[in-house]
N, C-alpha and C positions, 0 to 999 in steps of 0.2 A: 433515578429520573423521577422527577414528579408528574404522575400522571394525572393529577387533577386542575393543570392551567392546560391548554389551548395553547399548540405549538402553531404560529404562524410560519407559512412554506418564507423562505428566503427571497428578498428583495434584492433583484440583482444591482448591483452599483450602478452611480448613476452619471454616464458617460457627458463629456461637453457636449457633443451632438443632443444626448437628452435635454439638458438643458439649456440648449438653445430653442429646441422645440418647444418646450414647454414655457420658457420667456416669450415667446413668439405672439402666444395667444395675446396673453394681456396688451403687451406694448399694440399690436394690431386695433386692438381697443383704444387705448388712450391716444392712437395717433391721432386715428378715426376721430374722436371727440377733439382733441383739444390742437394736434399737428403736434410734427415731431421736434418743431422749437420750442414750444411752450413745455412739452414733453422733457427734452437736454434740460430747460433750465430747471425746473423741477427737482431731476433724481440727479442734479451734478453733472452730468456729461454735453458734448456740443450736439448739435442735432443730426452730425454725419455718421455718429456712433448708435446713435438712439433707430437712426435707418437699416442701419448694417446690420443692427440685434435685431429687430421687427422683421428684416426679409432674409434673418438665419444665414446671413453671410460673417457673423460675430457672436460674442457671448457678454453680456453686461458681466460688470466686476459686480462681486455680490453687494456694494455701499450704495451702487445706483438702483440693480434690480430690485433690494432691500426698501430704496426711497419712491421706487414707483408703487408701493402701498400708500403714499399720500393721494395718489389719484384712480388708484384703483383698490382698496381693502382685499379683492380677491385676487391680487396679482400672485401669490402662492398658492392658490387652490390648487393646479397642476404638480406641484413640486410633493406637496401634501399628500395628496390622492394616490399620487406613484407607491406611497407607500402606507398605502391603507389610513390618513388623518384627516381630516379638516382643521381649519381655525374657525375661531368665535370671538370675535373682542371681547375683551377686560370686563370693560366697563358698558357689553353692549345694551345688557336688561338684567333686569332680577329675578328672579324664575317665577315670580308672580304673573310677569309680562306672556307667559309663554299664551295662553289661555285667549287674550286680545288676539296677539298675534297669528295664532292660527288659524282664529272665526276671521280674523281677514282673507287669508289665503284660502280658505274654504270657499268663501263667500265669492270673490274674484272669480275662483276655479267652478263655481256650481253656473255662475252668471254664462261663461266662458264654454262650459256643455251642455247649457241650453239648447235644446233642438231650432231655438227659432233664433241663434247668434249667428253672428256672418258665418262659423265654421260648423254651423251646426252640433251635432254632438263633438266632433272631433275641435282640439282648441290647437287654433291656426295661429301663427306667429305674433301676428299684430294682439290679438288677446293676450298669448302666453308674454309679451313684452310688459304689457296693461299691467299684468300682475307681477310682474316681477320684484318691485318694491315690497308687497306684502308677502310673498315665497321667502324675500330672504330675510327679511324680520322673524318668518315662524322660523324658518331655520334656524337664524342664531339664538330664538327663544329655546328651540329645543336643545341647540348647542348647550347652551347654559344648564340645562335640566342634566343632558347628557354628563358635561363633568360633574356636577353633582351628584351621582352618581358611580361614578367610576370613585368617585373621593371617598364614599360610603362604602365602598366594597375596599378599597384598601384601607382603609382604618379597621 
């Protein structure tokens, strides 16, 4: 046994129920945004399918829940997480970007626990929404750093 990697505990399998729930989040999202026809014609299916997945009364075939990344990028953050991952686009930044990216999300989040903001030091909804374009830009900057990284220790 090699005792100098890091055994992760076991990921129990992951049941339809799971992934219904975890499709659940995002489609609730993109109904919300865009309704659940505009939704069907998007990732391929009719919009009585698209409802049935959304209120966990069904499970999208994996080519639609697959295609609802056209409308949502983090529609697998749930599926990911289950087992310890995230995603990062390809092509989202170059690890140069990370350093912008951050002093934004900083800058948002410092504005946002100002004593004299609507939530005061605490950051209320409507702030934490504010920012939310810039959290997930530093995020996928540091995603980026992050595999580089991980590329550097396995080489």
């Amino acid at each position: 046994m090699d005792r100098g990697r890091n055994i992760c505990p076991p990921v129990p399998p992951l049941t339809d129920d799971d992934a219904r729930e975890l499709l659940a989040v995002p489609l609730r999202r993109v109904c919300s945004e865009h309704g659940p026809t505009r939704v069907g014609l998007t990732i391929g299916c009719d919009e009585k399918t698209v409802r049935r997945a959304r209120d966990e009364q069904s499970t999208l075939g994996l080519d639609s829940a697959a295609n609802l990344l056209a409308l949502d990028g983090t529609a697998f953050d749930g599926f990911l997480a289950r087992v310890g991952r995230r995603s990062v686009p390809i092509d989202a930044l170059c690890d140069t970007d990370a350093l912008p990216a951050m002093t934004g999300a900083v800058h948002k989040l410092v504005l946002a626990s100002n004593p004299d903001s609507p939530g005061g030091r605490k950051v209320i909804r409507r702030e934490l929404l504010d920012a939310e374009q810039e959290i997930r830009a530093a995020f996928d900057a540091l995603g980026v750093l992050l595999q580089r990284i991980d590329a550097e220790r396995a080489a």
